[in-house]
C-alpha positions in Angstrom: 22.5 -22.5 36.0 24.6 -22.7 33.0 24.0 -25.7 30.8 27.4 -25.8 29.9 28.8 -26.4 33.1 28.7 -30.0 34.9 27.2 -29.8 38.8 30.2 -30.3 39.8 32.4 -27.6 38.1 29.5 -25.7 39.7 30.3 -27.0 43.3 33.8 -26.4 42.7 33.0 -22.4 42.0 31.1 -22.0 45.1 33.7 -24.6 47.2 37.3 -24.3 45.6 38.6 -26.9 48.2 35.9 -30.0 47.6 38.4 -32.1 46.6 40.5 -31.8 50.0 37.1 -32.8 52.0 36.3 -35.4 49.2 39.8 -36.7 47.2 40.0 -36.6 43.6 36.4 -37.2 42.1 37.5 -36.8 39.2 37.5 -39.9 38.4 34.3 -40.8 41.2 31.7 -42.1 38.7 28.9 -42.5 41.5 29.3 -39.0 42.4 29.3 -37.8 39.1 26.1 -39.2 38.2 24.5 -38.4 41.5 25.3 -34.6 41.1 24.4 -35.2 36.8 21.0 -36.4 38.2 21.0 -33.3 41.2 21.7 -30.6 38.0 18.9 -32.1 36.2 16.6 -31.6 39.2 17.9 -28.4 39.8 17.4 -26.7 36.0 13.8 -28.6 36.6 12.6 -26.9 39.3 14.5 -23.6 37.6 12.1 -24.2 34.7 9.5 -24.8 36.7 10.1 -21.8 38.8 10.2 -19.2 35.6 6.6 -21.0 34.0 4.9 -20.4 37.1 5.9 -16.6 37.3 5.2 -16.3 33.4 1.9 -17.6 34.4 1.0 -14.7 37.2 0.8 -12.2 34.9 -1.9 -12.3 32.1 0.5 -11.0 29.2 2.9 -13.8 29.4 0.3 -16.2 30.7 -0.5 -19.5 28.2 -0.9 -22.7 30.0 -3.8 -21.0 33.1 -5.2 -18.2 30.0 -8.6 -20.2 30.5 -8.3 -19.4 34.3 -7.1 -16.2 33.5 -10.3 -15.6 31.2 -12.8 -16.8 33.8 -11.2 -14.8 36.3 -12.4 -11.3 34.5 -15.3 -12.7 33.1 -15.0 -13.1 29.8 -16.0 -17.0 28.0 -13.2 -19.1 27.3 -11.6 -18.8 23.6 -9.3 -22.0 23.1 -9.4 -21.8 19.2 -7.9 -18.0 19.5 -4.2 -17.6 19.1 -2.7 -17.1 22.9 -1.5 -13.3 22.1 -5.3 -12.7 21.4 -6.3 -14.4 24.6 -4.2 -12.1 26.5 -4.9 -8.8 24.8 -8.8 -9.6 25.7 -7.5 -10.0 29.2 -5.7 -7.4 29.5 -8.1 -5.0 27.8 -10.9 -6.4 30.1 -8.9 -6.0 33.2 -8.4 -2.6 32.0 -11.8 -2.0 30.9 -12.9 -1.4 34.6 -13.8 1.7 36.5 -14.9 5.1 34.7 -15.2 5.1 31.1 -13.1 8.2 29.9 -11.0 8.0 26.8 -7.7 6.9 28.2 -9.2 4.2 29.4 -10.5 3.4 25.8 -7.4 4.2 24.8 -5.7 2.2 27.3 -8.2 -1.1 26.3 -7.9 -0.2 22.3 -3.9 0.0 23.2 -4.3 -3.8 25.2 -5.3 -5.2 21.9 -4.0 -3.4 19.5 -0.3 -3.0 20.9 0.4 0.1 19.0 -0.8 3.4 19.6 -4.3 4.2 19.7 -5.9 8.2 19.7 -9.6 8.4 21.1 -11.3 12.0 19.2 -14.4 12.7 20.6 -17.5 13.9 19.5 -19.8 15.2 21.9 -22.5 17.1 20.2 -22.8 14.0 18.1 -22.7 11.2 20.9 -19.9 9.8 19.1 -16.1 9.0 19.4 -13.3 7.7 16.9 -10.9 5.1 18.4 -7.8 5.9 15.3 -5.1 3.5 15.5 -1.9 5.4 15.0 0.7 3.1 15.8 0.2 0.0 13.9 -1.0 -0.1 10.3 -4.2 -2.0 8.9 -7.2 -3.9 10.9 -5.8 -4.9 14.5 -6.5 -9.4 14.3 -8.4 -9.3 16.9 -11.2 -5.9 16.2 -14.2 -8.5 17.2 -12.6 -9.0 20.3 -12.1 -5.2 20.8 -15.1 -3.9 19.5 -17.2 -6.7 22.1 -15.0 -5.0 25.0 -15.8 -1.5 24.4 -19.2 -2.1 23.9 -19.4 -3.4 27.4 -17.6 -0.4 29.0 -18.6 2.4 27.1 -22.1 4.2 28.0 -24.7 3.1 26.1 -25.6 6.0 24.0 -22.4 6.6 22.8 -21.7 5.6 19.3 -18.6 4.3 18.6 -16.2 4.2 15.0 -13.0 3.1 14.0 -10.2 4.6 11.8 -7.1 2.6 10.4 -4.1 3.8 9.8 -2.3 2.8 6.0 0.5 3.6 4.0 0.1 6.7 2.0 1.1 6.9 -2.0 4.3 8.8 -1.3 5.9 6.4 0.9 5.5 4.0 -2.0 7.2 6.1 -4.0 10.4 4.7 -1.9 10.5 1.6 -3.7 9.7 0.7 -7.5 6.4 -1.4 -9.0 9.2 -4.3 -9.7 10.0 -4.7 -5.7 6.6 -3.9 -5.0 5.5 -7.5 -7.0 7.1 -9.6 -4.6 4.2 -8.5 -1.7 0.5 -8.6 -1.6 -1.9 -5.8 -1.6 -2.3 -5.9 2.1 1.1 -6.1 3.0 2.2 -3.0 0.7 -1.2 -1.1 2.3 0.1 -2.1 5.5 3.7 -1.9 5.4 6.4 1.4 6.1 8.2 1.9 2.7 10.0 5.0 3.8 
């Protein structure tokens, strides 16, 4: 309901004629503060309503993450940053089944939330999880790396390739610009 209107402006737009059933209450300071308190319980149990369905789904999950976390096995991180929380609990619930590259893709993707490619080496016993769509170390790699060990097959080794800006992009912008970021954030960063 909108905040902005009183309960009973909002009566009056689903019952035009309340005030031939009721008189003027315009004026009716017992009603008013009756349907003040009934608005109140109303945007409540709207609230209320919206945190519980937030909480169904892991990605928008914060105040059950620890149920969340225990549900798919994994120990319970409370110092980690929520959006870390959920990336391992989506990547774990997505770590199950067959391991084929989309699905590592699809876990390196959970955590990463950019683009990830998987390039396989079989002769080697080795694959490359590159991430493409987001530049620089993900926050959370430990997390990651600990997930795919657990779903990929054992012999497998497994590397990692980031993704940084390249010297010509920088060329976009001059040295003088370039002194108002750090290193990491002009590594890191589209120029173009």
């Amino acid at each position: 309901m909108d905040e902005n209107i009183s309960m009973l402006d909002y009566i009056r737009t689903l019952w035009p004629d309340v005030p031939d059933y009721f008189g003027d209450t315009t004026n009716d300071t017992t009603l008013r503060k009756k349907l003040s308190v009934l608005g109140k319980v109303f945007e409540n149990n709207e609230t209320m309503i919206e945190q519980a369905f937030d909480e169904i789904f892991a990605r928008s999950a914060y105040a059950l993450l620890q149920r969340w976390e225990i549900f798919v096995g994994l120990n319970s991180q409370n110092g980690l940053p929520d959006a870390n929380r959920q990336a391992r609990i989506l990547g774990k619930t997505r770590g199950s089944g067959t391991t084929t590259p989309a699905l590592i893709q699809s876990v390196a993707e959970a955590y990463s939330n950019g683009e990830v490619q998987v390039i396989e080496y079989p002769a080697e016993y080795r694959f490359v999880v590159k991430f493409t769509g987001t530049r620089g170390i993900p926050p959370n790699l430990d997390d990651l790396k600990k997930t795919l060990q657990e779903i990929k097959q054992a012999h497998l080794v497994m590397d990692f390739a980031f993704t940084y800006t390249v010297w010509s992009e920088v060329k976009a912008t001059t040295w003088g610009n370039l002194k108002n970021y750090t290193w990491n954030d002009v590594k890191t960063r589209s120029w173009s």
